[in-house]
Structure formats: C-alpha cells, structure tokens
C-alpha positions as CSV (number, residue, x, y, z in Angstrom):
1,X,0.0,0.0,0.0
2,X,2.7,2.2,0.4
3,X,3.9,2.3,-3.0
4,X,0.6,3.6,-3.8
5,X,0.2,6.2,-1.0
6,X,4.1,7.2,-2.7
7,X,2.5,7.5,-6.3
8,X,0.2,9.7,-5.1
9,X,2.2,11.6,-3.2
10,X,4.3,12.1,-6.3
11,X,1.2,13.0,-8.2
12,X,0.1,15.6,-5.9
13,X,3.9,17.3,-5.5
14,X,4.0,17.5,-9.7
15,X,7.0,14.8,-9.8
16,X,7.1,12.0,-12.3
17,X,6.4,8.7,-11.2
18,X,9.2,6.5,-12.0
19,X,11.3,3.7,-10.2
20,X,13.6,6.3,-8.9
21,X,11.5,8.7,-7.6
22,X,9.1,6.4,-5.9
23,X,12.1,4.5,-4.5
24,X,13.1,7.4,-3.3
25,X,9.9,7.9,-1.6
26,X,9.8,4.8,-0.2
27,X,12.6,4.6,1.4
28,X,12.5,7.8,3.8
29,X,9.3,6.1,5.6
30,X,12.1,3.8,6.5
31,X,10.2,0.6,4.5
32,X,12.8,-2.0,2.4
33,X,12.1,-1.2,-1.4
34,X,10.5,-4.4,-3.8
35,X,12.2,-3.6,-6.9
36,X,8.9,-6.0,-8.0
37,X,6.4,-3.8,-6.7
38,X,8.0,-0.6,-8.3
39,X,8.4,-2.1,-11.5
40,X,4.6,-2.7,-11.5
41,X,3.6,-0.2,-9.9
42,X,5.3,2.1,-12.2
43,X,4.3,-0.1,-15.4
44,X,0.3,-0.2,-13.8
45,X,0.0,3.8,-14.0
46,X,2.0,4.7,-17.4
47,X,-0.4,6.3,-19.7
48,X,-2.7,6.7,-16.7
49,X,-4.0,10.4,-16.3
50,X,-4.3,10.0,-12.3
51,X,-6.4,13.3,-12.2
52,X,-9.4,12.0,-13.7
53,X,-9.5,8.5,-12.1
54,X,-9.2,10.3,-9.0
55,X,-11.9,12.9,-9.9
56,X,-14.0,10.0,-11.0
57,X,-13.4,8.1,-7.4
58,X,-14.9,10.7,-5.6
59,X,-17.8,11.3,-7.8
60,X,-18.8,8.3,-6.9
61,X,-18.4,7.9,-3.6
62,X,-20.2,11.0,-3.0
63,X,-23.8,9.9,-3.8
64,X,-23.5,7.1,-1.7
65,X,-22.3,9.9,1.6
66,X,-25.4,12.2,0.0
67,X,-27.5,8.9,0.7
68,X,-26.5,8.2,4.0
69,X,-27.6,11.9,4.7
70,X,-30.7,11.6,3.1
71,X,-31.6,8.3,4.9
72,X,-30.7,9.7,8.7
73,X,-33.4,12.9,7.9
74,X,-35.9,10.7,6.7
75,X,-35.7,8.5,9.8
76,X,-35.6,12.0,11.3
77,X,-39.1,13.2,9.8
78,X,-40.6,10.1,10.6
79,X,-40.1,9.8,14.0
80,X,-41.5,13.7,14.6
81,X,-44.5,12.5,12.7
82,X,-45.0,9.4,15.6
83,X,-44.3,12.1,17.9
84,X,-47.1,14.1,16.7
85,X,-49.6,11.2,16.1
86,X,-49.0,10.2,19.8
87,X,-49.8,13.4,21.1
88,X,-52.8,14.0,19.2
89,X,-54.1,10.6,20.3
90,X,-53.8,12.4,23.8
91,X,-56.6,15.0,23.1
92,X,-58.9,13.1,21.4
C-alpha cells in the first residue's frame, strides 16, 4: 500500500512517477524497497491520467455519503411525525 500512497504523493507534489523517484519515496518512511512492486507499480499507472481516475473516485463515492444523509433525515421526519400522532391521540 505504500507504493501507492508514494504514487500519489508524487502526483500531488508534480514529480514524475518513476522507479527512482518512488524508490526514493519509499525509502525515507524507513520501509525496504521491492524492486517488483516498483516495476509494477510504475508499469500499472504509465499512460494513466491520475487526475481523472481520481476525480472520477470521488464522484462516486459522494452519492453514496449524500445517501446516508438523506436516509438519517428521513428516519428524522418520521419519528416527529409518531411524535405528533402520539400526542394527538392524547386530546382526542
């Protein structure tokens, strides 16, 4: 997970993500670099435009947090409505 965390951390600073640089970055959290993992890593997002998928990503998780909102004030509504009903049972 970390080489990904340091590919996007290389995104977000402007560098280029190569083997060097995201050695580089792996290395001062104090981790031992797989050569493997860069090399796919590295392979994996060439020709990738990292700006979008990302863009994308949270475009789509945010419906699903929008939901959750919705959800909570419906459950919200409703009880004020049983609230009400109960009361007016009260007076007839």
């Amino acid at each position: 997970m970390e080489y990904v965390y340091g590919a996007l951390l290389l995104h977000k600073t402007g560098a280029e993500i190569n083997e060097a640089n995201l050695k580089k970055v792996v290395e001062a959290t104090g981790k031992d670099v797989d050569e493997a993992q860069v090399k796919v890593l590295v392979a994996s997002l060439k020709g990738l435009d990292i700006a979008k998928e990302l863009e994308t990503a949270s475009l789509a998780a945010a419906p699903a947090a929008g939901t959750k909102e919705e959800a909570k004030e419906e459950k919200t509504e409703e009880k004020a409505a049983e609230a009400a009903d109960g009361l007016a049972s009260l007076f007839g």
